[in-house]
N, C-alpha and C positions, 0 to 999 in steps of 0.2 A: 978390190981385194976379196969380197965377201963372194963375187962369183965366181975366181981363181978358186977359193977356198973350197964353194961345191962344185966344181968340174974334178979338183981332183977328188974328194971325198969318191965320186960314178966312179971317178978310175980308179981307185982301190974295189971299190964295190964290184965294182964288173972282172975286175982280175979274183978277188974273191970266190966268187961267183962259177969263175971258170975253170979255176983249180981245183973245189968242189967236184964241180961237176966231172971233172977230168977223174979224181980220186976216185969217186961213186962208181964210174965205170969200171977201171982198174981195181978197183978194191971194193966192193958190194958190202961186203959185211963187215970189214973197218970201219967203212963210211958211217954204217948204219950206226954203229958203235958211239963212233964222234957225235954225230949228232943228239945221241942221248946226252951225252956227255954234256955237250955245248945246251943244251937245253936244261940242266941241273939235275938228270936222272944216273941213273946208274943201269951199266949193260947189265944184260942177263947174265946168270950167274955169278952175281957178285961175290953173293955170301958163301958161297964156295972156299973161299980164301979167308974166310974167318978163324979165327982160332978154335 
């Protein structure tokens, strides 16, 4: 059970992984965006949309 359980844990990761990768190509600067995003920062010019 425990090693069904990380075989597919890779398979997620690696689709993950490859969609990312797919995006970053197709989209450069979204990507770059998300990533801040995913990581707890915020894109540049956020405060832009301040009040």
């Amino acid at each position: 059970e425990m090693k069904a359980r990380a075989d597919y844990g890779e398979k997620l990761e690696n689709d993950w992984n490859s969609t990312t990768q797919y995006y970053e190509q197709k989209y450069p600067q979204e990507a770059h965006e998300l990533k801040i995003l995913i990581s707890g920062g915020l894109p540049p010019g956020w405060e832009i949309s301040l009040p």
